[in-house]
C-alpha positions in Angstrom: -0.5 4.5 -10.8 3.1 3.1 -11.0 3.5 -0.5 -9.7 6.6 0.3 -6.9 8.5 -1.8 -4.3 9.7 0.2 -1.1 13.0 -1.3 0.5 14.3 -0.4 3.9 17.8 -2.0 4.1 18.9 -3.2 7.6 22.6 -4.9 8.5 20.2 -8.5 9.3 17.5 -7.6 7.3 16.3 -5.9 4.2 12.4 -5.1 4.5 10.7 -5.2 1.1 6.8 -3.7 0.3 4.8 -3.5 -2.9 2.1 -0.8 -3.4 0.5 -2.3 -7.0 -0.2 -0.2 -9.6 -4.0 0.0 -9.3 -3.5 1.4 -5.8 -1.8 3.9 -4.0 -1.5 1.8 -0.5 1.8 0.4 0.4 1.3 -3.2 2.0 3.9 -5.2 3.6 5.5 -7.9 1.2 8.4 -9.4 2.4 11.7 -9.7 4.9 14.8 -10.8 3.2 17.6 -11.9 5.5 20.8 -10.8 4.9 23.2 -13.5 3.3 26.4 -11.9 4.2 26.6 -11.6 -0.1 25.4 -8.3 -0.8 25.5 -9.6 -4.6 23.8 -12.6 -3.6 20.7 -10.2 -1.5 20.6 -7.4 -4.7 19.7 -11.0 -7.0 17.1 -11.7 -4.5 15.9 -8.5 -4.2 16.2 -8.2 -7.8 13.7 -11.3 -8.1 11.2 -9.7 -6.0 11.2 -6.9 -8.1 10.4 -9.0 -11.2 8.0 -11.1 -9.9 5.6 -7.8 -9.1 6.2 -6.3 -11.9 7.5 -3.2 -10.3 8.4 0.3 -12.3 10.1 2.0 -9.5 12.0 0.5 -6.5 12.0 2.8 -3.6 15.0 2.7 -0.9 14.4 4.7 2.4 17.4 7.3 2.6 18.2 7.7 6.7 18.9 11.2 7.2 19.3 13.0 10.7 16.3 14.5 12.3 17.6 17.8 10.9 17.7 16.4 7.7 21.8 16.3 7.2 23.0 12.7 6.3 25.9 11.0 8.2 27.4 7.2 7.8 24.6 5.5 7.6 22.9 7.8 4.5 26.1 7.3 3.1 26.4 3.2 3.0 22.2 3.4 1.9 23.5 5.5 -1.1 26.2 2.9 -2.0 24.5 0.3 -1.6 21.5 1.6 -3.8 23.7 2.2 -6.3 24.3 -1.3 -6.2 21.0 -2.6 -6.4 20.7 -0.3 -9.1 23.4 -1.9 -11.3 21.0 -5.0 -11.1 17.6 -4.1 -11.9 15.8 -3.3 -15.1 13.7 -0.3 -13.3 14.8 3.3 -11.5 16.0 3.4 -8.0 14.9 6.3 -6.0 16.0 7.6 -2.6 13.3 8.7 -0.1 13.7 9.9 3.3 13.0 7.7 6.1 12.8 9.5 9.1 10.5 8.4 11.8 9.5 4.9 9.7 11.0 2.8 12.5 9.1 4.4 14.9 6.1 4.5 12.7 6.1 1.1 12.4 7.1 0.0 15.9 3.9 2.6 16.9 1.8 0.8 14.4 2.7 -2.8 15.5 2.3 -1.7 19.4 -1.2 -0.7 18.2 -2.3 -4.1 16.9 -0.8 -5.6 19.6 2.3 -7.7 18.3 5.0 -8.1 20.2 8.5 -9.4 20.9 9.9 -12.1 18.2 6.2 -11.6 16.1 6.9 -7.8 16.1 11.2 -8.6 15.0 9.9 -11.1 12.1 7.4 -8.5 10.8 9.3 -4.4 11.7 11.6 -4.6 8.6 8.4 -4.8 6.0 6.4 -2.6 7.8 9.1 0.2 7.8 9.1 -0.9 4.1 6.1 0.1 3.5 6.2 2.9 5.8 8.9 4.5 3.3 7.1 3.4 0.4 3.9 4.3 1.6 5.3 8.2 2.8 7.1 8.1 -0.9 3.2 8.1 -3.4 2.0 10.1 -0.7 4.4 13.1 -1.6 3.8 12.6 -5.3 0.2 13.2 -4.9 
């Protein structure tokens, strides 16, 4: 198993998740608010990345429902790029379609709500994307 962080980067927030390496599960890790550096938020991110040891940092990708990507897919694949430049391990792209919802469906289900549900819906998608990324290399 490969020790992997999933990211899901948000304009506020960028939602980090850890899946270590003697398990295939995702878990939620950690919500990073946005500084208004990118620079300064890659170091940070970069810091997480270290201090789990990961081999593999995993950023959700949002493509269209039919799978084309506009703006957004394109500002994702910049900005990886970026975070790339300042970490030791691979960055991969994954798809995220449907994590928000997954993890607003999930969250809905164990009952959190309102300003619980907005510190907590950045690291669930996380690990929603991350989670949805060992499953297809199974």
């Amino acid at each position: 198993m490969t020790r992997a962080v999933g990211v899901d980067l948000g304009s506020v927030r960028i939602g980090v998740a850890v899946a270590p390496a003697d398990t295939a599960v995702a878990v939620p890790y950690e919500v990073l608010e946005r500084s208004g550096e990118r620079a300064q938020d890659h170091e940070a991110l970069a810091g997480m990345v270290a201090e789990v040891g990961a081999e593999v940092v995993v950023v959700g990708l949002p493509t269209s429902l039919d799978g084309t990507e506009g703006p957004a897919a394109a500002a994702v694949r910049t900005e990886a790029d970026e975070i790339a430049a300042v970490l030791d391990v691979p960055v991969v792209l994954h798809d995220e379609r449907y994590t928000t919802v997954s993890a607003e469906r999930m969250l809905a289900e164990q009952g959190v709500r309102g300003p619980a549900r907005r510190k907590v819906i950045d690291k669930v998608a996380a690990a929603v994307i991350l989670q949805s990324w060992l499953d297809a290399r199974d």
